[in-house]
N, C-alpha and C positions, 0 to 999 in steps of 0.2 A: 624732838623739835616742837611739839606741840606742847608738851609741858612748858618749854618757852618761851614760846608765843602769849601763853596764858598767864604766863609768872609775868612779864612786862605789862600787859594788860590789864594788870590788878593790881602791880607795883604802880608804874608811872604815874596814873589818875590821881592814886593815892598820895606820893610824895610832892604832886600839880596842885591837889586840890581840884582838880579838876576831872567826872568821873566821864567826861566824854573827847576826851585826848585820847588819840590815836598814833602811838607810834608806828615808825620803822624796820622793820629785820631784817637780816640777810642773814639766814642761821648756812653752816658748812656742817657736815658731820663728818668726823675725825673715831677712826673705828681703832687704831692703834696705837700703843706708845713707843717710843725707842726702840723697845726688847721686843718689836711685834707681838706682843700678849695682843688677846683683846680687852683693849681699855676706852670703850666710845665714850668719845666726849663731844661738845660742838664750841664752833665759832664764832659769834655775833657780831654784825658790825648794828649798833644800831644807833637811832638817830638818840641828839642830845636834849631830849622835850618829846611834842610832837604837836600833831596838827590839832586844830578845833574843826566842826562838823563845817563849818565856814570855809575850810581849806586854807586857814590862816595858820600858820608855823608859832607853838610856842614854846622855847626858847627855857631849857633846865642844865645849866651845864655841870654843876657840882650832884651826883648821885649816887646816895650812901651803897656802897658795896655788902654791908655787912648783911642790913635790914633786906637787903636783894638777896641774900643768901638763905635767909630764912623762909623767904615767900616760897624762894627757888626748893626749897626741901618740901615746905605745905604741899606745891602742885606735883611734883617727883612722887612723895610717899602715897599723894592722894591717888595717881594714874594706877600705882603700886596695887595699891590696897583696892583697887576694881577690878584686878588681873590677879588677884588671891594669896595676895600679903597679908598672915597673919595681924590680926590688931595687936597679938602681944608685942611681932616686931616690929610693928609699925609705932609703938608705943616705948617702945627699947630704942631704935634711932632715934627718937625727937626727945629723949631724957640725954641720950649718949651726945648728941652732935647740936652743937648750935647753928644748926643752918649745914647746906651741902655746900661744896666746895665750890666758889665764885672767884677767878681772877679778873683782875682789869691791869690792862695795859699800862706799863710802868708811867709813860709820858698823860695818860688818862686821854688824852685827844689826840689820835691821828689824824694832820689836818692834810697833807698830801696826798690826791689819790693814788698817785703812785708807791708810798709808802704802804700804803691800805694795800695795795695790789703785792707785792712784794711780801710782808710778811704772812697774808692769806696762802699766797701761791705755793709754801712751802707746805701747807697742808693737802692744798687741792687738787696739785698736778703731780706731787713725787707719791712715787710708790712707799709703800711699807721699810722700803730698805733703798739707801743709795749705795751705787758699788762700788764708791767710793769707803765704803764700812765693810764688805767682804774682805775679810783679809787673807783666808784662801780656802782652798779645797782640795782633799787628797783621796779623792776618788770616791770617799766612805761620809768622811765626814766635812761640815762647814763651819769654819769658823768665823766671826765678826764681833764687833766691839762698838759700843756708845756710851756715850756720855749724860749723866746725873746731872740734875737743875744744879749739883755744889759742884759741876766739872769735873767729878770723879770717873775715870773710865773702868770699866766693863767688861771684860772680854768672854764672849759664849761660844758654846761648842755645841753643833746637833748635827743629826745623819744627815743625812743628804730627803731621807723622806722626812722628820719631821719640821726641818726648812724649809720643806717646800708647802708640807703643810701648813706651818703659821705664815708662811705668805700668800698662800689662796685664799684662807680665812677672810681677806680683808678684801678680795674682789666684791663689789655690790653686785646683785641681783640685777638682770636687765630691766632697765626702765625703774630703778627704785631712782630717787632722786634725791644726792650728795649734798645740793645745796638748793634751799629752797627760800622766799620770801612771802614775807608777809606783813600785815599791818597796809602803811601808809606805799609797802615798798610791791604788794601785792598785784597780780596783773591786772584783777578787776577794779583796784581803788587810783592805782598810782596816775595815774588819769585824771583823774577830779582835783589832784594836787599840783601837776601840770610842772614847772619850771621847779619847784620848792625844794620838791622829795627826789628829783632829778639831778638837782646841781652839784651831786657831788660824781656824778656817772659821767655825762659830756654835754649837757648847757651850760652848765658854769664854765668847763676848761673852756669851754669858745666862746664865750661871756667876755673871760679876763685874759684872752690872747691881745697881746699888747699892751692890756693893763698895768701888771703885775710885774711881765717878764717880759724882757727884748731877747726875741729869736733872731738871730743873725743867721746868713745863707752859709752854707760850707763850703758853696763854688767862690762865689764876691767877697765876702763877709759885710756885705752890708744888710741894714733892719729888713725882718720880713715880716709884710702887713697880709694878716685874716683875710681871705677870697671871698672862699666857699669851703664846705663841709660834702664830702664826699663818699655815699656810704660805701661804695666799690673803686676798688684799685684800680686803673687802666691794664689792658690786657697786655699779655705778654709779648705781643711782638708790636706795643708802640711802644720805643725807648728811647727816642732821640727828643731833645728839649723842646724842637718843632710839633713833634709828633704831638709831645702830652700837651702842649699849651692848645693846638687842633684840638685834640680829644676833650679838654677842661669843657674848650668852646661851646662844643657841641652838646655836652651831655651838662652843664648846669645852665639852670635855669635862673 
């Protein structure tokens, strides 16, 4: 994650021209692949630019992937080679590979946050295996099956111990932290940035309620107009429409 961080940090400025832009991150760390190996990789969502020291947003939406691939290997091999990677191999990757492996998103901009939420969620909240891919179990052994980026399926066999060990493998450590942020998105800056580096979280959605999109009731179906924002639910035992229209009363200001 911190190779990351440092690879945007040296890229963006660069391909801005500008060496005091400060992007966005939200990195996720993804510690398996399909076959539960361990294969860590991570997630980024990040911003398309970034801010000036001013708190001003500027604005890069075309960003060569390729050239980001190579920085992405500089910062990788260089953490490498502090933690006791040979130069020979550190010299043998960077003849063998042009750059480490960089994907971007087919569409290049996810502009929905609920799309953004949606296809993160599949990394962040499922386990190493859904049981929906156990295909069974005979006392001894486990069998399941997935599927290859060409759609090709798979089918594996293991005991029953070593399933269960490539699925502990990927439990984290207490308090190690799956996803973290940083840059413009980080706890101590994202504050100086105020509305900017926020709107794609929830100033904006309550920004462009009504804007963009007409919510209709599911009791009336007629338009519903933006109140209030509400950071807690009303409690479980007010349920009647009296009750929560009482309760709204009371508790916004």
């Amino acid at each position: 994650m911190d190779s990351a961080i440092e690879t945007c940090n040296d890229y963006f400025p660069k391909i801005m021209r500008n060496p005091s832009i400060r992007v966005g991150i939200i990195a996720i760390l993804h510690p398996y692949g399909k076959d539960m190996k361990f294969q860590p990789h991570l997630h980024l969502i990040v911003t398309e630019g970034g801010f000036n020291p001013k708190g001003y947003f500027v604005s890069r939406k075309f960003i060569p992937a390729r050239k980001f691939a190579k920085c992405w290997q500089y910062h990788v091999s260089g953490k490498l080679q502090k933690e006791g990677l040979p130069n020979e191999l550190f010299s043998y990757t960077y003849a063998k590979y042009d750059g480490f492996y960089v994907w971007v998103h087919k569409d290049g901009t996810i502009h929905h946050p609920k799309l953004i939420a949606k296809y993160l969620g599949r990394y962040v909240r499922h386990p190493a295996i859904a049981n929906s891919r156990i295909d069974y179990f005979d006392g001894i052994n486990v069998g399941f099956h997935y599927d290859d980026h060409e759609g090709r399926r798979h089918n594996v066999i293991m005991t029953a111990d070593e399933f269960i060990s490539a699925l502990i493998q990927h439990i984290p450590e207490p308090q190690f932290k799956m996803i973290r942020y940083y840059g413009a998105y980080a706890r101590k800056t994202k504050c100086k940035f105020g509305l900017a580096s926020q709107s794609s979280i929830r100033q904006w959605t309550l920004l462009r309620f009504g804007f963009y999109k007409e919510i209709k009731c599911p009791y009336c179906g007629g338009e519903v107009e933006f109140v209030a924002y509400l950071k807690k639910p009303p409690p479980e035992e007010v349920k009647t429409q009296k009750e929560i229209t009482d309760w709204i009363s009371v508790n916004v200001n």
